[in-house]
C-alpha positions as CSV (number, residue, x, y, z in Angstrom):
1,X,-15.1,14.9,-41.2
2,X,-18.6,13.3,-41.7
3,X,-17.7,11.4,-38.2
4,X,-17.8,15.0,-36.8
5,X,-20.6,16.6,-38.1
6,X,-22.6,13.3,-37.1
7,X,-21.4,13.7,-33.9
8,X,-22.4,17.2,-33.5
9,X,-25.8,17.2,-35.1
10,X,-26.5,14.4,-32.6
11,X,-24.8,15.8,-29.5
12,X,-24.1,19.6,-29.3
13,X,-26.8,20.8,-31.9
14,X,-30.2,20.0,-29.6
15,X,-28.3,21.9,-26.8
16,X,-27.9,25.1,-29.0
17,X,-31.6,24.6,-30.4
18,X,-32.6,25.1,-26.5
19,X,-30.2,27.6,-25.7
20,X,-29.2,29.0,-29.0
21,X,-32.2,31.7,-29.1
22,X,-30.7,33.0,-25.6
23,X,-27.6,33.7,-26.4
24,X,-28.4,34.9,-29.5
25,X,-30.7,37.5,-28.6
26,X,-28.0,38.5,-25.3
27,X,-25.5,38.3,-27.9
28,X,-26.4,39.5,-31.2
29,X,-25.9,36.2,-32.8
30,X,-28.9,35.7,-34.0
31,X,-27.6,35.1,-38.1
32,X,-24.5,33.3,-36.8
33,X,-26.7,30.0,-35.3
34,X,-29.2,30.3,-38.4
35,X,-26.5,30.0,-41.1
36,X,-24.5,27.5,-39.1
37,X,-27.7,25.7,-37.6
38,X,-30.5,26.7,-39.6
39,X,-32.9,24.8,-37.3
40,X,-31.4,26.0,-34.3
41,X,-33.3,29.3,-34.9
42,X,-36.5,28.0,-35.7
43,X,-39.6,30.1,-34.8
44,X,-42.2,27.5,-33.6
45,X,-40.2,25.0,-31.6
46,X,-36.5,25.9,-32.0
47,X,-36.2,22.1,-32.2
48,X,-33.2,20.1,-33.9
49,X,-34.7,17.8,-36.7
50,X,-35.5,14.5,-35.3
51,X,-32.2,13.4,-37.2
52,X,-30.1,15.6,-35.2
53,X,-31.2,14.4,-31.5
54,X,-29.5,13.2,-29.2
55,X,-31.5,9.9,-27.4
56,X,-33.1,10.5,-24.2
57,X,-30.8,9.1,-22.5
58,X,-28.0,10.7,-23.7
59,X,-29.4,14.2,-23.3
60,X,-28.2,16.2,-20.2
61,X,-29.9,16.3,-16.6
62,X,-31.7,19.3,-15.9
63,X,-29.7,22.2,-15.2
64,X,-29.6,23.4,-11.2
65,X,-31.1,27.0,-10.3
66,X,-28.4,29.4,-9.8
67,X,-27.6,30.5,-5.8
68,X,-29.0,33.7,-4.9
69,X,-26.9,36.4,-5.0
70,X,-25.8,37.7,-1.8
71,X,-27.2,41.0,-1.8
72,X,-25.6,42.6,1.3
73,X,-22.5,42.7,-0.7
74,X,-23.9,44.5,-3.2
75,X,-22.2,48.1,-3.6
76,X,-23.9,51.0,-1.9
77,X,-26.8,52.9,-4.0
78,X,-25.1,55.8,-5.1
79,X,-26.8,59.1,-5.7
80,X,-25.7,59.4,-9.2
81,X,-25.2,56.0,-11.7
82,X,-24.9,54.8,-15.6
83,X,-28.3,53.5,-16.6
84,X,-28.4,50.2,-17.8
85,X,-29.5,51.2,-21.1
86,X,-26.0,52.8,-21.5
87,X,-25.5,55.4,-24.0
88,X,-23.7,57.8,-21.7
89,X,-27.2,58.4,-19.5
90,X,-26.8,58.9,-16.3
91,X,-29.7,58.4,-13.3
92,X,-30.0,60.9,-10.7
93,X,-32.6,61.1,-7.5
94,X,-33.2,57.2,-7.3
95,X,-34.1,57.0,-3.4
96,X,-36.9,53.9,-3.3
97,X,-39.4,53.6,-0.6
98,X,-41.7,50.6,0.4
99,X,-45.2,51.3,0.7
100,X,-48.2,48.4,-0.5
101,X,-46.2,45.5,-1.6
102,X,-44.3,48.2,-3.9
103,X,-40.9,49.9,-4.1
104,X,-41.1,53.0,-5.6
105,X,-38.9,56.0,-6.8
106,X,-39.3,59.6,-8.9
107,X,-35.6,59.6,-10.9
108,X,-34.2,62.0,-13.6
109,X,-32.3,60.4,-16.5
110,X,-29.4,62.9,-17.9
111,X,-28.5,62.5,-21.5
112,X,-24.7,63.2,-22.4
113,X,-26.2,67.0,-24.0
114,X,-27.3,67.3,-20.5
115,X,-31.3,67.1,-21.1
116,X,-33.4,66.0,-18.1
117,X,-36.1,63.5,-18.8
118,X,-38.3,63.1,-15.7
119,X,-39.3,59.9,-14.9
120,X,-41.0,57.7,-12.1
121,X,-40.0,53.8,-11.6
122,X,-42.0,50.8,-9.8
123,X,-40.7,47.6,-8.3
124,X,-41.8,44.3,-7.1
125,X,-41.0,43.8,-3.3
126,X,-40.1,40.8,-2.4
127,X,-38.8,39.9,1.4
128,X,-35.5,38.2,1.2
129,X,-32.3,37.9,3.5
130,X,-33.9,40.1,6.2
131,X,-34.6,42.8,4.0
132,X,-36.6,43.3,0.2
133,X,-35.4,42.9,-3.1
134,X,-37.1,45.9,-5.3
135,X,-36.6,43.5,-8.7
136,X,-39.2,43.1,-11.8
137,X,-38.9,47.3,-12.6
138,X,-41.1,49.2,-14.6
139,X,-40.3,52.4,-15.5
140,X,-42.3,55.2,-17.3
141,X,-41.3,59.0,-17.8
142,X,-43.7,61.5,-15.8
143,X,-45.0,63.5,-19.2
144,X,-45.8,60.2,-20.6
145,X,-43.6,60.0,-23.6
146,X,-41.9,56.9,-22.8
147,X,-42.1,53.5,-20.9
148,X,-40.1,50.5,-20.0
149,X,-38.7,47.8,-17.8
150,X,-35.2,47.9,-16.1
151,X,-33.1,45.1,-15.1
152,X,-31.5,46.7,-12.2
153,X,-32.5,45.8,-8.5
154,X,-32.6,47.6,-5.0
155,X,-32.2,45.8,-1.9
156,X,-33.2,47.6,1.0
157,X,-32.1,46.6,4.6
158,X,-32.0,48.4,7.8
159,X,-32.3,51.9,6.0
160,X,-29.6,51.3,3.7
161,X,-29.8,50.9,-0.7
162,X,-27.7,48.8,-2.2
163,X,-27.9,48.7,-6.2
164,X,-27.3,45.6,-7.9
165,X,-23.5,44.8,-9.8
């Protein structure tokens, strides 16, 4: 047993202190990795003790960017969609146009009680695969009341909106 929790302070624990906080905060883990790891969730440097490293030379290569999505094959931008915040809202009217280095769109969010909050959202445009990626989106409702960013993308080619997976 103490072979095996040498083995995994000194090989698998630096790789959760790097990616621990990630997948914590995507997952909701966040207590899991400090009561099993308590370093692994450490604010400054989310560092393993010195104890617990791995040698240089034993630590893994750099990890390769992911390939770009394909985003032809993304579906079609339908008129009416779930918001990625979920909770039953649904987005209505998102139509984006290019214009200075911007896409941009007014949209309605509709709550399950069917309220309407008005709202206006604004992308980065960035020229890709013979078309532009609307990505990096800021959102903020038209009265003021609220703000945010959005995960989802638009990419626009020849005319047509396609809304990421």
């Amino acid at each position: 047993m103490a072979h095996l929790i040498t083995h995994t302070e000194r090989c698998i624990s630096p790789i959760l202190a790097k990616i621990g906080p990630f997948i914590a905060a995507a997952c909701g883990l966040a207590s899991a990795f400090a009561i099993a790891l308590p370093w692994v969730m450490s604010p400054a440097s989310a560092q393993a003790p010195a104890s617990a490293q791995a040698p240089a030379s034993a630590q893994a290569p750099a990890a390769t960017p992911a390939p770009t999505a394909d985003y032809a094959t993304w579906p079609l931008l339908l008129p009416r969609f779930p918001s990625t915040g979920g909770g039953g809202v649904m987005i209505e009217g998102y139509d984006p146009v290019m214009a200075n280095g911007k896409c941009t769109t007014d949209f309605q969010a509709v709550v399950p009680t069917g309220e309407i909050y008005r709202s206006e959202v604004s992308f980065d445009a960035k020229p890709t695969q013979g078309g532009i990626l609307c990505t990096n989106g800021k959102w903020r409702a038209k009265d003021g009341s609220n703000e945010g960013t959005t995960p989802f993308e638009v990419f626009i080619k020849d005319g047509v909106r396609r809304g990421k997976p």
